[in-house]
N, C-alpha and C positions, 0 to 999 in steps of 0.2 A: 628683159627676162633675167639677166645675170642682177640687175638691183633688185630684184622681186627677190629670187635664193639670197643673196646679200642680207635684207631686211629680214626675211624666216629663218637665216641661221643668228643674227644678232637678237633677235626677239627668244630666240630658242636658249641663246648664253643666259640673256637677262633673266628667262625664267629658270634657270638651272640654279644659278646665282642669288635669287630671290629664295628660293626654296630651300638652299643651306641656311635663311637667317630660321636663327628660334624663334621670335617674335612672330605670331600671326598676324600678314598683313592681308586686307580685302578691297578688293576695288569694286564701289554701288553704284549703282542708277542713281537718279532725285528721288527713286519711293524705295532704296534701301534692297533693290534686287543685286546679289551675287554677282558682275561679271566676269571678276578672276580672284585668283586667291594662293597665296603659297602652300607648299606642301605643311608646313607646322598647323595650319587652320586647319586640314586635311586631319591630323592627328588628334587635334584639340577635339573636333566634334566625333569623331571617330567615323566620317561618312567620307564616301566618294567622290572623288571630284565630278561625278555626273550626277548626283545626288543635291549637287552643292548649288552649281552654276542655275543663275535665275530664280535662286529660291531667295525670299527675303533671311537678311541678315537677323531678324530678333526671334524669327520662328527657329533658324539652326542654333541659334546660342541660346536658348529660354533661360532668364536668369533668377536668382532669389535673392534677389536685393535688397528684400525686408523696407526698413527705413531710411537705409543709405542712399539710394536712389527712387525713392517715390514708390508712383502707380507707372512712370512712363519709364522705357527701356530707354537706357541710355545712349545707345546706336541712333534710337527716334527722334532723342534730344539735339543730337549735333546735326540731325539732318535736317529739324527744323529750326534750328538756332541760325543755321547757314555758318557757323564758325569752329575755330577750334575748342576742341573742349577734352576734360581729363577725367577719367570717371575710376569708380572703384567699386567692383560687383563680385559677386560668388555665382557660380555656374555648378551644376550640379549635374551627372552624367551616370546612368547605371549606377547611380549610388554613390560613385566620387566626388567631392569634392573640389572646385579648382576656385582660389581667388587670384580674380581677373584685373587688370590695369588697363583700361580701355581711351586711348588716342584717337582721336579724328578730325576731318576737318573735311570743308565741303569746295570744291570749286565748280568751276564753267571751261565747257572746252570751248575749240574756236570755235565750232556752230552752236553757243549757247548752250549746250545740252548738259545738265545740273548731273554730278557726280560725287562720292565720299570717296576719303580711303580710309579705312583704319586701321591699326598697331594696336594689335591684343596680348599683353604680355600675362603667362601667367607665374604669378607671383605666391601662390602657396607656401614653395618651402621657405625664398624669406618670411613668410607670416609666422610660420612653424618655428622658423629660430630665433626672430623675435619675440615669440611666447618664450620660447628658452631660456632668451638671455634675462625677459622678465621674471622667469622663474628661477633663474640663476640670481641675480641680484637680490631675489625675496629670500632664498636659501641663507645667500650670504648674509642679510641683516640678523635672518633668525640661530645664525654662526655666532654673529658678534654678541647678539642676546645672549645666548648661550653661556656665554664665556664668560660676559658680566653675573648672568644669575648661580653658575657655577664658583664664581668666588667667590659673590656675597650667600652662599650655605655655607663653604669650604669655614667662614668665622663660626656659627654658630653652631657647627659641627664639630671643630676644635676642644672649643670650650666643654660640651656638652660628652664629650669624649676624656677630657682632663678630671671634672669632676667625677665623669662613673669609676677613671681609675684608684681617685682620692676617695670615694665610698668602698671600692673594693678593697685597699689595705689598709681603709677603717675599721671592716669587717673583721679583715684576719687581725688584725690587731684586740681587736672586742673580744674575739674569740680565745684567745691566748689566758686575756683577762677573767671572762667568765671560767675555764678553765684551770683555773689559781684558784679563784674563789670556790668553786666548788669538789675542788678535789678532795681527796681521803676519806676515808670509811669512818670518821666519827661522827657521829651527827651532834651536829650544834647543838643550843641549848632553847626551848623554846619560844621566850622571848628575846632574843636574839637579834642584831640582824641580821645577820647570816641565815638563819634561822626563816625571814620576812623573805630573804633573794629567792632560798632554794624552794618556799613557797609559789611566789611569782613563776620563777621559771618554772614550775611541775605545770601550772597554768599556760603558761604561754606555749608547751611546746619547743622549747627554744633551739631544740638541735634542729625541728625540721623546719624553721622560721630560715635558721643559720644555714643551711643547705640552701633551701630557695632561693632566698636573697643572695647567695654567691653564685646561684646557676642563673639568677636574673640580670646580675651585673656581667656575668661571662658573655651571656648571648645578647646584653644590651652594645657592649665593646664589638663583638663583632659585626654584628648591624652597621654602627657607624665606624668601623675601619671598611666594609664594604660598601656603604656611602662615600667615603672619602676617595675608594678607588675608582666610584663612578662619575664623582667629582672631577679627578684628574683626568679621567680620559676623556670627558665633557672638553676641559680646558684644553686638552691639547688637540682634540678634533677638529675645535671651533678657532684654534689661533693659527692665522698665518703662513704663519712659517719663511723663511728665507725662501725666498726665489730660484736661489743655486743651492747644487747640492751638498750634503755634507754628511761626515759618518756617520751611521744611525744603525741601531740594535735593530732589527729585522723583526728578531724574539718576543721583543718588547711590545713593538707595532699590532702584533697576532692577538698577545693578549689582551691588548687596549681596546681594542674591536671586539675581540669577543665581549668581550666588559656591555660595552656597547650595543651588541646585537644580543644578548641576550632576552631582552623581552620578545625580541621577531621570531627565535628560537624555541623558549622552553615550552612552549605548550605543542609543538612537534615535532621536535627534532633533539637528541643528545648530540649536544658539541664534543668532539673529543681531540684535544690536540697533542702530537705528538713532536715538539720539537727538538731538533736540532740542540747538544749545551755547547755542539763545539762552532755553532752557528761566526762566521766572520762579522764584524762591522762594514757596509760596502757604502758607498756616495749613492746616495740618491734623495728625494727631496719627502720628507719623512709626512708631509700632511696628502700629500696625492695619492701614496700606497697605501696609506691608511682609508682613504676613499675608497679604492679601488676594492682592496678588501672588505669593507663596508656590503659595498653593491654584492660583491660574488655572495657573500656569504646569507645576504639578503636574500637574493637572487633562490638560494639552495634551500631557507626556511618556506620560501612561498611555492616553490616547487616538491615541496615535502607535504608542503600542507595540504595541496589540491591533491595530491596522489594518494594521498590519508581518505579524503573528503570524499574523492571518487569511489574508490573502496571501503568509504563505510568504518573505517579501523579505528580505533584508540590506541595503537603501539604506537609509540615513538620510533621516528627515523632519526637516524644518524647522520652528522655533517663531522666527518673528518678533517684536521687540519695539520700539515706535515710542513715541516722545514729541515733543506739538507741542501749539502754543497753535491754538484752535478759537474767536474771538472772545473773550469773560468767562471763557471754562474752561480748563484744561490736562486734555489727550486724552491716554490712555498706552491704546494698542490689543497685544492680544496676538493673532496668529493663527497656528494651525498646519495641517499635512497630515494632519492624522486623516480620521476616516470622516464628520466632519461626526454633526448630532443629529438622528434621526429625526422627524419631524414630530411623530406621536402624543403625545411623549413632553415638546415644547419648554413646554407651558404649565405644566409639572408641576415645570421644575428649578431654580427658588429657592423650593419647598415644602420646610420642613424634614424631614429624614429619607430625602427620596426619593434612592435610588441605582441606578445601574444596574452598579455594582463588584458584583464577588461578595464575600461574606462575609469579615470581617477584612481587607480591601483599604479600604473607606469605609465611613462613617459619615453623607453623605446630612447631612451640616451643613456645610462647607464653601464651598459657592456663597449658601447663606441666610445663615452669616454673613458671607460676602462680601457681598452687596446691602443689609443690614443697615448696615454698617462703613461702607459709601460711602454712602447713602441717606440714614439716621437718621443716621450721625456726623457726617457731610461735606456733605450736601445736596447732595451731588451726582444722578449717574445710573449704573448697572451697566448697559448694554444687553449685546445680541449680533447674530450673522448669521452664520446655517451655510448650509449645501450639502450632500446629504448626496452623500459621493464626492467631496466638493474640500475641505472642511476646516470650521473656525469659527474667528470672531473675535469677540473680547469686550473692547469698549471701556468705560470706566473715566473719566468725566468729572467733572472736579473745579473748584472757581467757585475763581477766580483772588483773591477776594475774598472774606469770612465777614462776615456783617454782625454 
């Protein structure tokens, strides 16, 4: 009697003990029926353990295999293989998702009687951070591109910027000349040449020839000095950067970004920044906060835009951007006129993966590695404060000082 209780409390540990691993393990028949099962396999199928026991193993996990595993389920595989075998499936659950690592193997007990067990690991969010990391590394090439295509304009942007300023004070200088030539109140004589020029020029119009072409060369030079600034901050988005920190203009980062997001901005939102002149130089690693900045400010044009879209509107929202010392940190606050973030949702968004973009819009990494960048690289702080129907703001605190 006392080994009977002996044996029920050791079987009892075992299974207490089994039922902490994450891995779903299952113990089959020879034709793949249930006889026991951990609590994680419990969770996977989301059924009861009296729901579970005696039902075949491919009916509770129905899977969609596609091509990766045939027509035959892979549990069916290693039961009639008689061996171990390693499979890779997708199970799909009330609409979830789950990619599945599937273990097993078959043996015989001492009465002959044919049994499996198997180890179902699910392996989703590595799938999910290897898409990532494959997305990170395409990032990065189309960085490096970047950086190359941005110097090779930065030449013939140079030049093309040198000669309109050499046509510009060709002009003024033209000008000077016609100007000599046709000065004072006598008139030439008529066959002249003098006489041939003030001709010509009565024909050409030449004072509003002379206008245009100076207001053509003004706004051609501007043009390409704001090519040039989008050049620069191309180049410095896409380079590197040192691995440690080092002093770096905060001021400068803001407007580089802007530079940068303006095309995700101007057709819904006026950027307006308001920085700091007495802003300090602090250590921190100048291409991550220009990231970081990047995403928020992204972040605040796509949340302008749907709240525009919702509402039907053509005004332009607003994204503010503020830098100012806050005692030991420097403050860079971004806020806009979106819809604000719904309550339910605010504990959930620096969870990596969570979005609330649809499909090929985000990637639900973006704010996590924002909080990430500023938090673990900087020591600093990412907070926020919405409203929902008045907007959010996300401040960005950074220690004036690295120890």
């Amino acid at each position: 009697m006392l080994q009977n209780e002996e044996l029920r409390e050791t079987l009892g540990k075992m299974d207490l003990v089994l039922s902490q691993i994450v891995e779903s393990i299952v113990w089959t028949d020879g034709e793949g029926k249930v006889k026991w099962c951990n609590g994680s396999f419990d969770e996977l199928t989301g059924k009861l353990r009296l729901f579970i026991l005696g039902h075949p193993l491919t009916e509770l996990l129905p899977l969609n295999c596609g091509d990766e595993c045939g027509a035959i389920h892979p549990c069916e595989k290693i039961l009639q293989n008689g061996e171990a075998m390693d499979s890779e499936c997708r199970y799909i659950r009330n609409g979830n998702v789950f990619d599945l690592e599937i273990q097993g193997r078959t043996f015989r007990s001492r009465d002959g009687e044919k049994s499996a067990v198997f180890v179902i690991r699910d392996v989703t969010r590595r799938r999910l951070l290897e898409a990532q990391l494959r997305q990170a590394q395409k990032l990065e090439s189309i960085g490096s591109m970047a950086a190359g295509i941005a110097h090779e304009i930065n030449t013939p942007v140079h030049y093309v910027g040198e000669n309109l300023r050499f046509i510009q004070e060709s002009i003024s200088e033209m000008e000077t000349l016609f100007h000599q030539l046709l000065k004072g109140d006598d008139k030439p004589e008529p066959d002249s040449g003098l006489a041939k020029i003030h001709a010509i020029v009565e024909n050409l119009d030449l004072e509003f020839v002379q206008e245009e072409i100076a207001n053509a060369v003004g706004e051609s030079l501007k043009g390409i000095a704001q090519v040039s600034r989008i050049v620069k901050s191309v180049k410095e988005f896409a380079h590197p950067g040192e691995p440690a920190m080092e002093p770096t203009d905060l001021n400068k980062i803001i407007k580089s970004t802007i530079l940068l997001a303006a095309n995700e901005c101007k057709y819904v939102a006026e950027v307006v920044p308001e920085l700091s002149p007495d802003l300090p130089t602090i250590p921190c690693i100048a291409g991550k906060i220009n990231q970081v900045l990047l995403n928020l400010i992204v972040n605040a044009a796509h949340a302008i835009g749907d709240h525009l879209q919702e509402r039907k509107s053509e005004e332009l929202g607003k994204i503010e951007i503020r830098s100012r010392v806050e005692g030991a940190h420097v403050e860079i606050e971004i806020s806009d006129t979106g819809p604000g973030i719904p309550e339910e949702i605010r504990s959930k968004l620096f969870e990596p993966f969570f979005t609330t973009k649809e499909a090929g819009r985000g990637t639900g990494q973006g704010l996590a590695i924002a909080q990430k960048i500023v938090e673990k690289d900087h020591h600093g702080e990412l907070l926020f404060e919405t409203e929902v129907g008045e907007g959010t703001r996300f401040i960005i605190r950074l220690p004036i000082l690295q120890e």
